[in-house]
Backbone as CSV, one residue per row, in Angstrom:
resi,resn,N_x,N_y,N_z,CA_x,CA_y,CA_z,C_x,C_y,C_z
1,UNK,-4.558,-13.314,0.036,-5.882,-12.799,-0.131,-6.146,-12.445,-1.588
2,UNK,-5.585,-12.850,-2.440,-5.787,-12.497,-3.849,-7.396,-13.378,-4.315
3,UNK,-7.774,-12.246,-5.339,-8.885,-12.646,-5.842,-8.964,-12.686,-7.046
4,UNK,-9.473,-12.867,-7.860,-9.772,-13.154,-9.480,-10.006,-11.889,-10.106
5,UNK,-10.700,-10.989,-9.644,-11.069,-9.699,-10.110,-9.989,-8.801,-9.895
6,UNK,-8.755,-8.310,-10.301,-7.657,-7.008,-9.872,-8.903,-6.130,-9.251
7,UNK,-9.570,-5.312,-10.408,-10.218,-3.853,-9.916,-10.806,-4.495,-8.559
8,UNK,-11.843,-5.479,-8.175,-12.529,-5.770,-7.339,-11.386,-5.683,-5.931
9,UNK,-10.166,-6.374,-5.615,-9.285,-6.719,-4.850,-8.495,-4.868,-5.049
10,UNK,-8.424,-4.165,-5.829,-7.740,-2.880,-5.497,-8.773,-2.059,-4.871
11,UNK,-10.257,-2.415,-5.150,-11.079,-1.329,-4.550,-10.883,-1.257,-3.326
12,UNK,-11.095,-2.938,-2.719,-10.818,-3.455,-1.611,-9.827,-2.834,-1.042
13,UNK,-8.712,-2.550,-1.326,-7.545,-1.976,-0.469,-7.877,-0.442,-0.041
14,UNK,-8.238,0.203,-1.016,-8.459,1.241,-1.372,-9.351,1.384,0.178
15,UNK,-10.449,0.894,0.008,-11.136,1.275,1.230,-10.683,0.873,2.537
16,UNK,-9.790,-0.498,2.858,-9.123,-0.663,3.659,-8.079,1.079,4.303
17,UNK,-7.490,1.285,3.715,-6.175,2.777,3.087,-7.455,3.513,3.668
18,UNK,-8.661,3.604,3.452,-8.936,5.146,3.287,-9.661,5.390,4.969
19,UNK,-10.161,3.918,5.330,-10.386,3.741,7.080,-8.899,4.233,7.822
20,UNK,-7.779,3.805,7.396,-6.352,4.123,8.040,-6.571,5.509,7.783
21,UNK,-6.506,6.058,6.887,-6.332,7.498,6.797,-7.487,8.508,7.722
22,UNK,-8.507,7.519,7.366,-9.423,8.815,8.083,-9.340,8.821,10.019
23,UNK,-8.555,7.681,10.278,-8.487,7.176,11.286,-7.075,8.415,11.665
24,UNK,-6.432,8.287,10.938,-4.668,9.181,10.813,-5.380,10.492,11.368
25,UNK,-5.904,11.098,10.326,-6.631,12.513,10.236,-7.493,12.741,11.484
26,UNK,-8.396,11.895,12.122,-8.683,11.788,13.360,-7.763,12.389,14.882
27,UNK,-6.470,12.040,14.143,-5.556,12.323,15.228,-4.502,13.477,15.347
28,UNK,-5.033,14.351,14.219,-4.492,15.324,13.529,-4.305,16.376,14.385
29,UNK,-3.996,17.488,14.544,-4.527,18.710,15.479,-5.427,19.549,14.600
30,UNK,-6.245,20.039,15.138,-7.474,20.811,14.566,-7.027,22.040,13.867
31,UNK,-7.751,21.998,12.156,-7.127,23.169,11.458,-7.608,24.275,11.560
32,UNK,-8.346,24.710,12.207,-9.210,26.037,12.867,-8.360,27.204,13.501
33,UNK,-7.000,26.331,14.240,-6.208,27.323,15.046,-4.362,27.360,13.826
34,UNK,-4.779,28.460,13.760,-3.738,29.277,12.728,-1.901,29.357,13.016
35,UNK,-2.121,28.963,14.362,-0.985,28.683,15.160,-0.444,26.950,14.687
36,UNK,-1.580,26.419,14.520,-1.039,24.588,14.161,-1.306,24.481,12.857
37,UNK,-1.563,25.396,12.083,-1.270,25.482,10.356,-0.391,24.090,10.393
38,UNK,1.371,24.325,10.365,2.207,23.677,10.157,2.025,22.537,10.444
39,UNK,1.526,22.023,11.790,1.452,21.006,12.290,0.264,20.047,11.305
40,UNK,-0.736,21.014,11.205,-1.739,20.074,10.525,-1.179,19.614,9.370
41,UNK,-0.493,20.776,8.403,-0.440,19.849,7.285,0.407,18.657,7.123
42,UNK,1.690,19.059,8.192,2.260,18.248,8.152,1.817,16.564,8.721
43,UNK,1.124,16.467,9.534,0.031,15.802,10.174,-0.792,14.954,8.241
44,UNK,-1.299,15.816,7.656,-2.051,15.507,6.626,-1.072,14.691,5.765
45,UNK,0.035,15.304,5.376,1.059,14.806,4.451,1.753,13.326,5.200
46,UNK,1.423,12.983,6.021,2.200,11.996,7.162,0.931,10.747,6.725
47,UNK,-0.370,11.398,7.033,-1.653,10.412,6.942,-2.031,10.111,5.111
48,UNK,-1.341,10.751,4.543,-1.358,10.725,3.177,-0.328,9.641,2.851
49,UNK,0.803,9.534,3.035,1.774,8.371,3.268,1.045,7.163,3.533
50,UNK,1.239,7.276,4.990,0.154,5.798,5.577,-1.069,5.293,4.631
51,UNK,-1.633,5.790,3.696,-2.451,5.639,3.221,-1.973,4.822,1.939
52,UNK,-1.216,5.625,1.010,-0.114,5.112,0.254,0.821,3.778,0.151
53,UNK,0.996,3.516,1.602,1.920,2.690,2.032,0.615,1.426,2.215
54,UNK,-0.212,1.893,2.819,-1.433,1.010,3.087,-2.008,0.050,2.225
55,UNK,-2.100,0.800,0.930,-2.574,0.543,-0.454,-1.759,0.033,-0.586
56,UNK,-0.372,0.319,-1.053,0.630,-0.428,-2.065,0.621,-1.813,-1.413
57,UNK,0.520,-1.631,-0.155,0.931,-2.832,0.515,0.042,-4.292,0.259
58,UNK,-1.287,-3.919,0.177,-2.315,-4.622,0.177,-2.638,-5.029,-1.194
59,UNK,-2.400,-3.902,-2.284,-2.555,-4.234,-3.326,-1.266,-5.303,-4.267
60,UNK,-0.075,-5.506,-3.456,0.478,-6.344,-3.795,0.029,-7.795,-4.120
61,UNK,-0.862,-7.752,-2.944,-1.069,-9.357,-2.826,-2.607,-9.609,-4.482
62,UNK,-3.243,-8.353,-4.613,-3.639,-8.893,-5.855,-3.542,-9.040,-7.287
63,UNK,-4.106,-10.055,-8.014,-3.968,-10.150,-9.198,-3.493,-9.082,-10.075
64,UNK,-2.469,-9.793,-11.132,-1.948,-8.123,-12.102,-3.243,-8.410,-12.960
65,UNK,-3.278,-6.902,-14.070,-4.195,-6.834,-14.628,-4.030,-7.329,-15.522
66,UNK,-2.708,-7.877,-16.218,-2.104,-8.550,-17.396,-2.382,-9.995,-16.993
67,UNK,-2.799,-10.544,-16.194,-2.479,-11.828,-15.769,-1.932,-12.715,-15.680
68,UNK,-0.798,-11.917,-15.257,0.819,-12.660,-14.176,0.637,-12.917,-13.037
69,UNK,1.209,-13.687,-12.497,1.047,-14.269,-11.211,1.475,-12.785,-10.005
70,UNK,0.556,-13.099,-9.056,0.552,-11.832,-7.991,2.501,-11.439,-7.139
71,UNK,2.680,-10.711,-6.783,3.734,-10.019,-6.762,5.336,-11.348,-5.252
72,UNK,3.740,-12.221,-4.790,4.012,-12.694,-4.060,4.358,-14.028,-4.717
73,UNK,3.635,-14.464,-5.372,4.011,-15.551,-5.888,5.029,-15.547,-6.990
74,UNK,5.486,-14.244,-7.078,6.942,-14.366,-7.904,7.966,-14.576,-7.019
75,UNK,8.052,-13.849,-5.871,9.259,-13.624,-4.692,8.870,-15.019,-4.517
76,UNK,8.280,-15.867,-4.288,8.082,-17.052,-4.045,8.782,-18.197,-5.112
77,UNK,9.144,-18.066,-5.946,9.349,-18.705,-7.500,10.548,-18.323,-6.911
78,UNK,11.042,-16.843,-6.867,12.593,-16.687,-6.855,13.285,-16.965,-5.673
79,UNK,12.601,-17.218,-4.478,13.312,-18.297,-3.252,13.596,-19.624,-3.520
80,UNK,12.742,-19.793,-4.370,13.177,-21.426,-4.573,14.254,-21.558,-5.788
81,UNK,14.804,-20.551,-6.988,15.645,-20.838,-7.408,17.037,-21.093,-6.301
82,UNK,17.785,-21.754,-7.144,19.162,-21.742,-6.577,20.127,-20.248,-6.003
83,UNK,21.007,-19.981,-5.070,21.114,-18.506,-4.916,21.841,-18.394,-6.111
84,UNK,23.336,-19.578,-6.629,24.148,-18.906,-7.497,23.168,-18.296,-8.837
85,UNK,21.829,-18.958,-9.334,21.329,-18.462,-10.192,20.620,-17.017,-10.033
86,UNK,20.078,-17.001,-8.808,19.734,-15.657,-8.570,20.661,-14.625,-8.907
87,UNK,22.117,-15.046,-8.653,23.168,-13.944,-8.476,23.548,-14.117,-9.893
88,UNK,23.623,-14.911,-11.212,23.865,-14.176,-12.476,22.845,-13.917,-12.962
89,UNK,21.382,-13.562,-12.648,20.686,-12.628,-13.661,20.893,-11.147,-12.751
90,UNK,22.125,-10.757,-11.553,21.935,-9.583,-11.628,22.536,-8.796,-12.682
């Protein structure tokens, strides 16, 4: 799904991430009762992740801002080397 524009393709994720999250938070327990303090935040800090994870994930697939090839089409380059070469540039 890569596009030509980085910012355009990160906004994109971004709002993808922020439907997951508000969707997360949806399922939260309600912060009104003083008794599920703990639970909520922990609840918040959990949907804050997913969100994180959401993004990074999505934003892999687009364009760098330097204009190198996307994160996928390198892992792609480096399957097709040979393995012994893979194994002396560790």
């Amino acid at each position: 799904m890569a596009q030509a524009n980085p910012e355009q393709c990160e906004a994109r994720c971004a709002t993808r991430a922020s439907t997951e999250m508000e969707s997360c938070l949806g399922r939260c327990p309600e912060a009104g009762d003083p008794t599920q303090a703990r639970g909520v935040q922990a609840c918040a800090v959990r949907c804050k992740d997913r969100f994180d994870s959401a993004f990074n994930a999505c934003a892999e697939h687009c364009p760098q801002k330097d204009g190198s090839a996307d994160t996928r089409e390198k892992k792609r380059q480096q399957r097709r080397r040979p393995r012994d070469e893979r194994q002396l540039q560790r």
